[in-house]
N, C-alpha and C positions, 0 to 999 in steps of 0.2 A: 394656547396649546392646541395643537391640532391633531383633531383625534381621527380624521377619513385622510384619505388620500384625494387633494385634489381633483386628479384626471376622473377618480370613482363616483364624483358630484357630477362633474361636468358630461360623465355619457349618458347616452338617451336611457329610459324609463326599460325599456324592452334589455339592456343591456347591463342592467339593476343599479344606477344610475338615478341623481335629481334630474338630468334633462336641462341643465342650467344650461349647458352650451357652451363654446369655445368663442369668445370673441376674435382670437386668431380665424378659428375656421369659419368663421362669417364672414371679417373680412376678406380673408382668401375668397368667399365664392361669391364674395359683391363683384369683386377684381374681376375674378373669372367673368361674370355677367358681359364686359362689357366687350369680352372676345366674340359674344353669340352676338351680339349688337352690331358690329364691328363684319362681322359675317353678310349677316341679313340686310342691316340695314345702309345697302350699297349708296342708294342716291341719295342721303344724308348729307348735309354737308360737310358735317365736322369728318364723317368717313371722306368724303372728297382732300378736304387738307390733310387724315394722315397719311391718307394713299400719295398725294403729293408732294411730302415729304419723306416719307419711310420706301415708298414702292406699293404695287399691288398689292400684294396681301398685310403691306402697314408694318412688316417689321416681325408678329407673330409667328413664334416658334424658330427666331433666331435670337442671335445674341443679343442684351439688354445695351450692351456698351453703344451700340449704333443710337442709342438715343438717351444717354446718360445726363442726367440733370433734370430730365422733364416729368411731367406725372404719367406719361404714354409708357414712359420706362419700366414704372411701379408696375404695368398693367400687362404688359410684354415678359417681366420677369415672373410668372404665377406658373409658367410651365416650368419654367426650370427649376423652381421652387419644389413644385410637386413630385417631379422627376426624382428628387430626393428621396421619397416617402413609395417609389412607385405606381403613382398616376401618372400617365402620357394623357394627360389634358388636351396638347397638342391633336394628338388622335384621334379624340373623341369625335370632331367635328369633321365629317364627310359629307362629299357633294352626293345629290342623289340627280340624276338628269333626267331631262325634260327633252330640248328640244338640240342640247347641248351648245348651243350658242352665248352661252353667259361663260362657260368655262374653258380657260387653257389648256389642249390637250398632252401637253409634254411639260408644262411649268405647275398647274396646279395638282394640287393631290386629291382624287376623285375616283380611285381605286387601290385598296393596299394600304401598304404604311409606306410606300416612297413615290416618288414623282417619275413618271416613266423619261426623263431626262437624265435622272443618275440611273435610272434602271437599266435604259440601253441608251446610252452615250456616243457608243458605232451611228446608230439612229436620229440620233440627236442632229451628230454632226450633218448628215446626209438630208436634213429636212430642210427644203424651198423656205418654209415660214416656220419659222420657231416659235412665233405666235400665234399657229391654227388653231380653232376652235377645235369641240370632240365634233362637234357636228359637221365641220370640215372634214373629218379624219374616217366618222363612226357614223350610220346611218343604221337605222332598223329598217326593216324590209319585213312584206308577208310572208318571207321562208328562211330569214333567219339574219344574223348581220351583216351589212357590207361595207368596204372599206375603200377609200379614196386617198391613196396617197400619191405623195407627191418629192420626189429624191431629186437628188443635186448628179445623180448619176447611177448606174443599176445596181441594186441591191445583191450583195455576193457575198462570199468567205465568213468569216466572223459576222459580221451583218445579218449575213440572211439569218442565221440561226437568230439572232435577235428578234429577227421580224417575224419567225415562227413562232416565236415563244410568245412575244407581243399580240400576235393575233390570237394565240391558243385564253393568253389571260382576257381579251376582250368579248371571249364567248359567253363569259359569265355577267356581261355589263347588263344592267336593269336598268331600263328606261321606263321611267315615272310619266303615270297618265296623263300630269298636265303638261301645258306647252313649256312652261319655264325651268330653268334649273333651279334647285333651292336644296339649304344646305339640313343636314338634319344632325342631330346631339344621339349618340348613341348609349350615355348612362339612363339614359330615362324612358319608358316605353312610348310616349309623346311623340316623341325624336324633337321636343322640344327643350329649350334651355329652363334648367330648373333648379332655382339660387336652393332651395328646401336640401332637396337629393346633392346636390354639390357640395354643401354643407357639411350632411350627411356621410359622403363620403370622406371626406376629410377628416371630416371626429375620427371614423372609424381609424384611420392612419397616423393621424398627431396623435390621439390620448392613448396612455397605457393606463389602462385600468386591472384589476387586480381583480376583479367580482368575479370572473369565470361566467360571465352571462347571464347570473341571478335576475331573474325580471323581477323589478320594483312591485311590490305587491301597493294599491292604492285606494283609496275609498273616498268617494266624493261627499261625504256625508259630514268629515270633520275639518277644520282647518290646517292648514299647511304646517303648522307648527308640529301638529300632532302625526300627521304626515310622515315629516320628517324622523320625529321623537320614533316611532315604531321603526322606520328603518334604520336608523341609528341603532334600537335597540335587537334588531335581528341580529346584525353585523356586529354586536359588542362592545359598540364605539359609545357608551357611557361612563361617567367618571365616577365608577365604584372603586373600594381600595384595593380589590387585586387589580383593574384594570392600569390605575394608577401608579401602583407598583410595580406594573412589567413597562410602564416609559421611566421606571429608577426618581420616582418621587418617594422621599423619605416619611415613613408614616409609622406612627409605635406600635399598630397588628393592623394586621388584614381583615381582621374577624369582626363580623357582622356588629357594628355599637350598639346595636339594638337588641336583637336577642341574644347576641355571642353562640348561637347555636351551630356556623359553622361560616365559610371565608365569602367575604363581601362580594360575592360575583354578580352579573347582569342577572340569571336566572337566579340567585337568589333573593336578591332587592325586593325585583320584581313578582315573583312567586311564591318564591318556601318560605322567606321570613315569615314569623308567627304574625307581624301587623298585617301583611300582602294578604299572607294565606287566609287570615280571619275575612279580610275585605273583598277576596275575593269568591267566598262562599255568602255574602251577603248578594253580591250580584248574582250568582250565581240561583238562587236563591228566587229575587228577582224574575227573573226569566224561567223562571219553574225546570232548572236543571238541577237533577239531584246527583250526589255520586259519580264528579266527574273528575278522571284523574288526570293532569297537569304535570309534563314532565321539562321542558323548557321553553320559554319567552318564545321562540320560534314558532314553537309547535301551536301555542295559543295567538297569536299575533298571525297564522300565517292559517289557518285554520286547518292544519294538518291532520289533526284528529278532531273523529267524527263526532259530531253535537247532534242532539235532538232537538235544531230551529230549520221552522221552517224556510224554503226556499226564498219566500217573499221578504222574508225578515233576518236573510244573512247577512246581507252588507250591513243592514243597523245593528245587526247582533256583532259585526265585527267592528263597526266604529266606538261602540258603546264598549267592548275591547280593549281598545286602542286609546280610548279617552278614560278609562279604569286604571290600564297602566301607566297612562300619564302624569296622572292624580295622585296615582301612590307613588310612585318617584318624588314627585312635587314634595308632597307630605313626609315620608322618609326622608328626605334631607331636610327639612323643618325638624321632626323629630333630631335629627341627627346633630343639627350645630343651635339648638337649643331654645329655637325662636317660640316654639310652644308644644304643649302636649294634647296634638290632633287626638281624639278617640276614632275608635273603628266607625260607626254612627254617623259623625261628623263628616267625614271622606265618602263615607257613599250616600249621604243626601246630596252630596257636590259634586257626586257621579251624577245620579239622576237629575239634579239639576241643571249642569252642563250637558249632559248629553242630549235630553230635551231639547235646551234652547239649542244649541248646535245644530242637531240634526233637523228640527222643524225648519229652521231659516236656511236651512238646504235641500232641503226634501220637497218633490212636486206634489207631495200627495196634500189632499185637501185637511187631513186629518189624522193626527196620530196618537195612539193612545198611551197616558201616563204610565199606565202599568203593563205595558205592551201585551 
C-alpha cells in the first residue's frame, strides 16, 4: 500500500522531499552532458567522426530521424524531449568570442536564439562566403566595432534594412579577453556544463509533487529510518485507523484500541494516547522540562513551540524527539495486535538507551552525558 506520493520522495530535501531523485532525470542530464562535450571538445576524435557524418554542428538541435538507429540519436533527441516540459536545452549553450575565428558568422548561433542566416536571408543570399568566419565579418577596434563585408552586389531595398538591423544587433557583441572562441552553458553561473543543476532542473519539471515546498526538516544525529518515520509522521502518512479508513480499508472502529479515549489519528498515537502521553512526560521529565503543552506530532517533531533547551542541545533534544516517537509507535502497535504488554518504564529505558547509542556514534563531540 502506498501511503506518499511518489514524485513527493523523489524531490529535493529543500522542496520537502527524501532527495531520492529521479533516474529519468539523471539520465536525461548524463545525455545532456555529452551535448557540452560534443561542444568543447572540437579536436576529439569521436567529435571528428560525428561532425563527418551528421555535419558541423553533429546533428544537434535538429531532427532525431537524420540519425535514427544509432545511440548519437538517443543523445540528439534530449532537446526535443525537453522542449516538452519547456527547457530549450538547445539554447542554453552560446558562443562567447575571442578572436572569432573558431565560429561561423551566418550558420552558427552565437548571438540571440536564431542564426543570422534565417534572420536575414536577403543577406544571406548576397554573401561572397557563406562560410565566413565572425572575425571575417566583426572586428573590435579602439573606438568601437567595425565591419568588413563582402556582397555578391550593392546592398539596397529590402536588403539594406536587413543590414541596418544586423549591424544595429552586432553593437551589442562582447568579445571575450582570450584569443579563442569558446562556448559557455548559461543554466549555471560557471558558464560551465553541470550534470548536478541539469538534473536539478529537470526534477523540478518532470515531478509533480504535492508538498507545496515544505522543506524536509532533518537531523543528522539519527538514522535514516527514523528520518524518514518523522517525516512520514508530519505529513500523516502512517497507518493508524482513521488514516486507513480514508484509503476504504474495512475496520470494526476507528477508535483508539488502547485507551478507546478518542479516534486513532497520527496526533493521537503519537501524543494524547494515555501510553504516548504517560511516556512522553517521562522524557520530558528526563530533560528537566516541566509543564509543557503538546498540541500536534507537527508541532513537537518540528519544534514549532518554544522549549526551555539549550541552543547547543537542540538538535539532540530533537533527535531524542524523533527517536521517542519512534519508539512509541513501535510499542503501540505491539500493544495493539497483542505481541506483548510494553510498560511505560520499559519504552523509555529503550528511549534512553537508543538514543544514547544513536546519537554518540553520530556525534563529534568527544563526550556526552547520560542524563544530558
Amino acid at each position: 500500500m502506498a501511503w506518499v506520493k511518489w514524485d513527493d520522495i523523489l524531490v529535493p530535501y529543500g522542496a520537502g522531499g527524501l532527495n531520492i531523485g529521479s533516474l529519468r532525470a539523471k539520465n536525461l542530464a548524463l545525455l545532456s552532458k555529452w551535448w557540452w562535450r560534443f561542444h568543447v571538445g572540437k579536436d576529439a576524435f569521436w567529435v571528428k567522426i560525428i561532425k563527418s557524418i551528421y555535419g558541423r554542428e553533429g546533428g544537434l538541435g535538429t531532427s532525431s530521424n537524420i540519425c535514427s538507429g544509432s545511440i548519437w540519436r538517443y543523445i540528439i533527441g534530449v532537446d526535443s524531449y525537453l522542449s516538452k516540459f519547456d527547457l530549450s536545452f538547445n539554447l542554453s549553450f552560446t558562443r562567447e568570442i575571442g578572436n572569432g575565428l573558431d565560429t561561423l558568422f551566418w550558420k552558427d548561433l552565437w548571438i540571440g536564439n536564431h542564426r543570422f542566416k534565417d534572420l536575414f536571408p536577403r543577406l544571406f543570399q548576397l554573401e561572397v562566403f557563406k562560410d565566413a568566419r565572425v572575425g571575417d565579418r566583426v572586428r573590435k577596434g579602439i573606438e568601437g566595432i567595425y565591419f568588413n563585408w563582402q556582397w555578391t552586389r550593392t546592398v539596397s531595398g529590402r536588403s539594406l534594412d536587413e543590414l541596418m538591423q544586423l549591424q544595429n544587433s552586432l553593437q551589442t557583441v562582447q568579445f571575450a579577453n582570450s584569443g579563442i572562441d569558446s562556448w559557455k552553458w548559461h543554466w549555471d553561473c560557471s558558464g560551465t556544463f553541470n550534470t548536478s543543476e541539469m538534473s536539478k532542473r529537470i526534477h523540478e519539471k518532470l515531478l509533480n509533487s504535492s508538498l507545496q515546498d515544505l522543506e524536509t526538516v532533518r537531523n543528522k544525529y539519527v538514522p535514516k529510518k527514523i528520518e524518514i518515520f518523522a517525516w512520514r509522521s508530519i505529513r500523516k502518512r502512517i497507518p493508524t485507523r482513521v488514516e486507513l479508513d480514508k484509503k476504504s480499508i474495512d475496520l470494526d472502529s476507528v477508535r483508539c484500541p488502547i485507551c478507546d479515549d478518542d479516534l486513532e489519528t497520527v496526533d493521537h498515537a503519537l501524543v494524547f494516547c494515555k501510553f504516548a502521553s504517560d511516556i512522553w512526560l517521562k522524557v520530558f521529565e528526563w530533560w528537566n522540562l516541566n509543564a509543557v503543552s503538546i498540541f500536534s506530532v507537527e508541532e513537537i517533531f518540528k519544534d514549532s513551540c518554544p522549549l526551555p533547551v539549550s541552543s547547543n542541545n537542540g538538535v539532540i533534544w530533537q533527535a531524542v524527539k524523533w527517536i521517542s516517537g519512534y519508539l512509541i509507535w513501535k510499542n503501540h502497535n505491539k500493544k495493539v495486535f497483542g505481541k506483548n504488554s510494553t510498560s511505560i518504564l520499559t519504552v523509555f529505558n529503550e528511549i534512553q538507551c537508543k538514543s544514547f547509542e544513536w546519537i554518540c556514534t553520530r556525534s563529534k563531540r568527544s563526550k556526552l552525558d547520560w542524563h544530558i
